[in-house]
C-alpha positions in Angstrom: -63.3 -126.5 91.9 -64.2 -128.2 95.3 -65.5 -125.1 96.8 -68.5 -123.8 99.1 -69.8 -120.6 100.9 -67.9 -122.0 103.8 -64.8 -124.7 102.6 -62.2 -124.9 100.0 -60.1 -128.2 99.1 -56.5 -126.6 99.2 -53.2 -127.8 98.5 -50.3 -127.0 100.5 -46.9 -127.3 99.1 -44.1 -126.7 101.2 -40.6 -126.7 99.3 -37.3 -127.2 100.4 -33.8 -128.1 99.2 -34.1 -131.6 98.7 -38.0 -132.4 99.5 -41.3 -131.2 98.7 -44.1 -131.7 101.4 -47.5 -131.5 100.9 -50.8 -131.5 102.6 -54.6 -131.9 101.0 -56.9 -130.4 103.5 -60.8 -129.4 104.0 -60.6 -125.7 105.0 -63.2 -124.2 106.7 -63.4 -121.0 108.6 -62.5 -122.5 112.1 -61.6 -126.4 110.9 -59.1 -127.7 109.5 -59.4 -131.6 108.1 -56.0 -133.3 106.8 -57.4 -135.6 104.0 -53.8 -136.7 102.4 -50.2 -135.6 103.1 -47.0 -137.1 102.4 -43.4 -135.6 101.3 -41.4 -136.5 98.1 -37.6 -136.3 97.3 -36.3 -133.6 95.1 -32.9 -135.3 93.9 -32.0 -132.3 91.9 -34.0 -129.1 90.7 -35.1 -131.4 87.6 -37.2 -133.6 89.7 -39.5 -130.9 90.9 -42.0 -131.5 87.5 -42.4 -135.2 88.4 -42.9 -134.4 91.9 -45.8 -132.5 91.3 -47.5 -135.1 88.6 -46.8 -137.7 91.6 -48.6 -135.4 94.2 -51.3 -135.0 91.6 -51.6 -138.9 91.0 -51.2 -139.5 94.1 -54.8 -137.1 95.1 -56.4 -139.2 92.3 -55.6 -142.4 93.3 -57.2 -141.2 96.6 -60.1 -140.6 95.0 -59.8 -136.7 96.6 -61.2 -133.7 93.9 -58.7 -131.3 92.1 -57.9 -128.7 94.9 -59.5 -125.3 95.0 -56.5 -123.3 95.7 -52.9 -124.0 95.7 -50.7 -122.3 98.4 -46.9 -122.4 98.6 -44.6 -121.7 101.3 -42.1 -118.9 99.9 -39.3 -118.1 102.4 -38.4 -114.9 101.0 -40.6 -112.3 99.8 -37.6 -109.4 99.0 -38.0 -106.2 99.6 -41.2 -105.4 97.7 -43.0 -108.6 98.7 -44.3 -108.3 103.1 -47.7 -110.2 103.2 -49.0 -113.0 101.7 -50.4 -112.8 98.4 -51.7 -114.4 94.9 -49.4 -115.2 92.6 -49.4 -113.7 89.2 -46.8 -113.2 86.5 -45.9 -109.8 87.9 -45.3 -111.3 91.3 -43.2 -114.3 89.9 -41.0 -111.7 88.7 -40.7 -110.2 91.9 -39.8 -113.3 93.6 -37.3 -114.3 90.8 -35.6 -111.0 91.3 -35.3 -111.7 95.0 -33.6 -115.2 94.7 -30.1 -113.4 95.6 -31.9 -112.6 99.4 -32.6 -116.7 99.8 -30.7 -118.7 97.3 -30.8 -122.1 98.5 -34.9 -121.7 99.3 -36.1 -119.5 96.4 -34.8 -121.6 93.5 -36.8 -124.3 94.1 -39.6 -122.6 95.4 -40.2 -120.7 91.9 -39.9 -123.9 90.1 -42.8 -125.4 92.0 -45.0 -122.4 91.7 -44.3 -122.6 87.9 -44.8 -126.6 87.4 -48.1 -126.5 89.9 -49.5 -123.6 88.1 -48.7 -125.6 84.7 -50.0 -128.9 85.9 -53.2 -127.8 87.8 -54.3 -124.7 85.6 -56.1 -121.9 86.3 -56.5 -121.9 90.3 -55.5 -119.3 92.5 -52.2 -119.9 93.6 -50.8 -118.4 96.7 -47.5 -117.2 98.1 -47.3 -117.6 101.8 -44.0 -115.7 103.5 -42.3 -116.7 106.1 -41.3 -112.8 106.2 -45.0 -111.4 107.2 -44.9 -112.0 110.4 -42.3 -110.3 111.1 -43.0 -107.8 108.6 -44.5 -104.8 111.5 -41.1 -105.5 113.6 -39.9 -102.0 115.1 -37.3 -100.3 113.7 -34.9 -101.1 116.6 -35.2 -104.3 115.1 -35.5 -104.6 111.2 -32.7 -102.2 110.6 -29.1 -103.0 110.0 -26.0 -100.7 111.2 -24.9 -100.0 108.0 -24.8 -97.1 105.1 -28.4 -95.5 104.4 -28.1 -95.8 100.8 -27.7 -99.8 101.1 -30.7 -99.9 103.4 -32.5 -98.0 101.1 -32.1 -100.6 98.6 -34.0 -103.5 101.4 -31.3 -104.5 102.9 -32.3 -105.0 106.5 -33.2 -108.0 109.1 -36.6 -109.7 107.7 -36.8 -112.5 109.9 -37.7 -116.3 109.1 -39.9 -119.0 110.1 -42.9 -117.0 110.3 -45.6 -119.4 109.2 -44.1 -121.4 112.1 -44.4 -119.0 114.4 -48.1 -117.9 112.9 -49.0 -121.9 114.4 -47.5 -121.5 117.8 -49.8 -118.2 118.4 -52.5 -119.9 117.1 -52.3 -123.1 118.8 -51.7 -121.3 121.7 -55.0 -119.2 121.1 -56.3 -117.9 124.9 -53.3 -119.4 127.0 -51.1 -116.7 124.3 -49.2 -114.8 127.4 -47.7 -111.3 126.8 -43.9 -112.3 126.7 -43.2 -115.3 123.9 -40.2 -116.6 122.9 -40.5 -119.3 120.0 -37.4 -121.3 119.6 -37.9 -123.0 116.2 -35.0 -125.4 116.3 -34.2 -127.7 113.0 -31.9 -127.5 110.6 -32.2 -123.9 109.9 -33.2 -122.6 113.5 -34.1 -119.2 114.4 -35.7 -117.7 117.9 -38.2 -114.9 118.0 -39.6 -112.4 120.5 -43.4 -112.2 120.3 -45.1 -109.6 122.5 -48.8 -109.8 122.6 -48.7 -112.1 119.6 -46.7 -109.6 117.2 -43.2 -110.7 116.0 -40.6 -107.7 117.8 -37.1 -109.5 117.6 -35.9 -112.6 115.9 -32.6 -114.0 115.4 -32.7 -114.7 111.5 -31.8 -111.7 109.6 -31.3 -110.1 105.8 -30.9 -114.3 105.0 -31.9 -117.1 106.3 -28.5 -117.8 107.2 -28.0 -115.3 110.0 -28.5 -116.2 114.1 -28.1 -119.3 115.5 -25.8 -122.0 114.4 -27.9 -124.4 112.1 -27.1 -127.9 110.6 -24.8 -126.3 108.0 -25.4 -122.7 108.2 -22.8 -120.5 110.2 -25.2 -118.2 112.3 -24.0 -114.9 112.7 -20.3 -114.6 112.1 -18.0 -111.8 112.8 -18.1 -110.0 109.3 -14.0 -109.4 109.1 -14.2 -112.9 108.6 -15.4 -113.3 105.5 -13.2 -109.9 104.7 -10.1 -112.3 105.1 -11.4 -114.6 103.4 -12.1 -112.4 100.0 -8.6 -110.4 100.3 -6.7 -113.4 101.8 -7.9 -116.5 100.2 -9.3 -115.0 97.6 -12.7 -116.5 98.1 -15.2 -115.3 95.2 -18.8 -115.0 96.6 -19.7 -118.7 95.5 -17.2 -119.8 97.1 -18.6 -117.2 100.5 -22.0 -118.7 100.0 -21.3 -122.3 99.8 -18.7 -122.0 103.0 -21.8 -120.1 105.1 -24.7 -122.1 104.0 -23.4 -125.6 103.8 -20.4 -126.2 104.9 -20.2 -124.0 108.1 -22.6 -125.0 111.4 -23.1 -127.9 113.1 -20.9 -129.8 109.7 -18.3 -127.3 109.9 -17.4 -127.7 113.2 -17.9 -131.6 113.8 -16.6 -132.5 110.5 -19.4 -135.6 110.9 -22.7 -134.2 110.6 -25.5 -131.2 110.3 -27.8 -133.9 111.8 -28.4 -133.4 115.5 -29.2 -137.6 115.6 -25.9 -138.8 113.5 -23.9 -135.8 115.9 -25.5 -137.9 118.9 -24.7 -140.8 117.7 -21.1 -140.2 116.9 -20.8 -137.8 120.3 -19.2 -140.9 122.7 -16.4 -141.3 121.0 -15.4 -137.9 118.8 -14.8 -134.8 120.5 -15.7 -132.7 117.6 -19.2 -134.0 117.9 -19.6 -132.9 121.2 -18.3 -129.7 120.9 -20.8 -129.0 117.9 -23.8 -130.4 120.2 -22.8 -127.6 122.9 -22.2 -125.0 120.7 -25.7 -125.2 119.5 -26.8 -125.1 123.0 -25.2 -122.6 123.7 -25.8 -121.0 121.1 -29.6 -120.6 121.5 -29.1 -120.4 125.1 -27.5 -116.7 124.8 -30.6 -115.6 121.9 -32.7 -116.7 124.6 -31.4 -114.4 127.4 -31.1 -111.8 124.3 -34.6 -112.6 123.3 -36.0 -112.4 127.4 -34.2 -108.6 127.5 -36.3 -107.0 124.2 -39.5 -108.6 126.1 -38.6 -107.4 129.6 -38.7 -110.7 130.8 -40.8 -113.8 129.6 -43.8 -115.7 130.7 -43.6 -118.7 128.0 -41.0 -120.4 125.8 -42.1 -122.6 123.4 -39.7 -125.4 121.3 -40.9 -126.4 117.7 -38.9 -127.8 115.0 -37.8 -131.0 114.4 -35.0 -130.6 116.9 -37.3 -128.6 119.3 -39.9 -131.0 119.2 -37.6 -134.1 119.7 -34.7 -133.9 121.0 -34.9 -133.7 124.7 -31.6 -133.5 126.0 -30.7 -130.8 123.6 -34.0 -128.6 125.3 -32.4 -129.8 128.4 -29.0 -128.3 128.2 -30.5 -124.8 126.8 -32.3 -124.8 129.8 -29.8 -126.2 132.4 -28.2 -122.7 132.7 -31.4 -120.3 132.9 -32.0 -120.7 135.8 -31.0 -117.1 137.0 -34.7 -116.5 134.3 -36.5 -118.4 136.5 -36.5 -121.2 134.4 -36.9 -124.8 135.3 -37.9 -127.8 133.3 -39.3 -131.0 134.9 -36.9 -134.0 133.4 -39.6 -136.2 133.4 -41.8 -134.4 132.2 -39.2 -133.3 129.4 -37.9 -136.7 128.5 -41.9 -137.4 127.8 -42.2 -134.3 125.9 -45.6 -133.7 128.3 -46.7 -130.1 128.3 -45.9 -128.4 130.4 -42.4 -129.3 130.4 -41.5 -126.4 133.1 -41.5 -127.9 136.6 -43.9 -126.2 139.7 -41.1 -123.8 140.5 -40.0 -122.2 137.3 -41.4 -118.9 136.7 -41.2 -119.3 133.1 -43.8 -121.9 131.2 -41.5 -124.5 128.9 -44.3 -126.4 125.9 -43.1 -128.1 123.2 -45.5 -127.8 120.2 -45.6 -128.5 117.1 -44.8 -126.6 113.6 -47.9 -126.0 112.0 -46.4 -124.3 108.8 -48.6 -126.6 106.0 -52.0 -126.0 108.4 -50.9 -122.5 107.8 -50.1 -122.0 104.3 -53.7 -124.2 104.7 -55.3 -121.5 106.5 -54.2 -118.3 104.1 -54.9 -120.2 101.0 -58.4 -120.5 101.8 -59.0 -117.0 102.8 -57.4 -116.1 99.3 -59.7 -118.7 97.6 -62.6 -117.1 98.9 -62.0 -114.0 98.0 -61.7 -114.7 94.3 -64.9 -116.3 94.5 -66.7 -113.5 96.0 -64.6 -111.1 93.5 -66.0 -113.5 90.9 -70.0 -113.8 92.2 -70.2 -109.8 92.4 -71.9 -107.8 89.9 -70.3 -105.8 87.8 
């Protein structure tokens, strides 16, 4: 294994739905050094075996070692599962039982744990949550108004996007102020209240499904609706799931598109269009002002996520009407995407950065690597 007192070769794979990311980096205590990265499509579920023998060819063609540790991105830890961890048999069970918390994420997930730790054989493989860093949110905020009993059994608001959120604290390292809002806008999107660099609030909650409107996820939605829906319709909770998590959001209500770019595009001439592109924007304007209220106010928001990073009239229109926050954003500046985008006046710091969640999953992997070496060197 490619691994020092100080450095670890570690893999980073990062799945989702229909792609699997991954990074090859030189981790050291303070450094981090990209060596390969690239993405491949994931077709269907059978795909993901292939797509970690090309990853694996693909490191060998670049003449780069076999990896010291392995660390995945795991959306959804379940109840049992709050800080990142090694993966053994005991905790694949775990997250196989928790598949019914994140069922368009987990799935996929699990089957690239189990083809990686096939392929590669015996290195530490690591589960990385987006959960943890929310995991210490106050009880004002983690629990859900509903029956004891069911909380009992973990149902409660867990929060998402944690690993980005993790990178935004860190890139911010000195410059971190008090009151943070991250707005992590893509096509799941999710905003999150950090005070003194601890997760309190965020918008995402038993699901990733919950909060904002995403690309094809609903957001929050009154819950009588999906009532009707059962008694009325007879909708069967397939038929619940696929409505809410991919056929509902920016899709559902332009009928064109969960793709801010294509909704752009198409925005001229089809109402529909535009009324999805303001929803959204209005959507995360409101969490915002929510988010500014559990902080007592806010000294920085920061945009990440492929929307947040890039699409600058959308971080314009959220910000058009916060002005009553003290917020102002410099449209130059903005278009540019220079930090800072805030203009001299606002009272509120606007950065765009970006989402770090490989670097991360980077990061905890080696940690975990060096532990099992020192575990390993230590006399019995």
């Amino acid at each position: 294994m490619a691994l020092d007192a100080v450095s670890a070769t570690v893999l980073a794979l990062n799945s989702g739905s229909s792609s699997l990311k991954f990074g090859f980096y030189r981790a050291r205590p303070r450094a981090l050094e990209v060596l390969h990265a690239g993405d491949v499509e994931l077709k269907s579920p059978d795909d993901t075996q292939a797509a970690i023998v090309h990853i694996a060819d693909a490191l060998a063609e670049a003449g780069l070692p076999l990896p010291a540790a392995i660390g995945h991105r795991v959306v959804h830890g379940g109840p049992d599962l709050h800080e990142h961890c090694l993966i053994d048999d005991a905790v694949l069970g775990q997250l196989a039982a928790a598949t019914a918390f994140a069922p368009l994420h987990l799935p996929p997930a699990l089957s690239v744990i189990r083809f990686a730790r096939q392929h590669f054989g015996d290195l530490p493989n690591v589960a990385c949550f987006d959960t943890a860093f929310h995991a210490s949110m106050p009880d004002i905020a983690r629990t859900l108004p509903i029956d004891r009993e069911l909380r009992s059994a973990g149902l409660r608001r867990y929060g998402f996007h944690g690993l980005s959120c993790e990178s935004i604290v860190r890139q911010l390292g000195r410059d971190l102020p008090d009151r943070l809002i991250v707005a992590h806008l893509g096509n799941g999107a999710s905003l999150t209240a950090v005070a003194a660099g601890r997760s309190i609030d965020t918008t995402m909650g038993l699901t990733p499904t919950g909060g904002v409107i995403m690309g094809t996820r609903s957001g929050d939605l009154d819950p009588g609706i999906l009532v009707y829906l059962a008694r009325e319709k007879s909708f069967d909770p397939a038929m619940l799931e696929d409505l809410v998590d991919r056929r509902s959001g920016l899709l559902g209500i332009s009928g064109v598109s969960g793709d801010m770019r294509r909704l752009r595009r198409a925005a001229p001439g089809n109402a529909d269009a535009r009324l999805a592109l303001r929803m959204f924007c209005s959507s995360v304007r409101k969490q915002l002002a929510a988010m500014t209220a559990t902080l007592g106010g806010v000294d920085t928001i920061v945009f990440t996520g492929g929307i947040g990073e890039n699409d600058a009239k959308a971080r314009a229109e959220i910000c058009a009407d916060l002005s009553w926050m003290g917020v102002a954003l410099d449209a130059a500046r903005n278009r540019s995407g220079e930090n800072p985008l805030s203009a001299p006046t606002s009272r509120c710091r606007v950065l765009v950065l970006p989402s770090q969640e490989d670097e991360q999953i980077a990061r905890h992997t080696r940690e975990f690597a060096m532990k099992e070496i020192d575990h390993s060197l230590s006399p019995l």
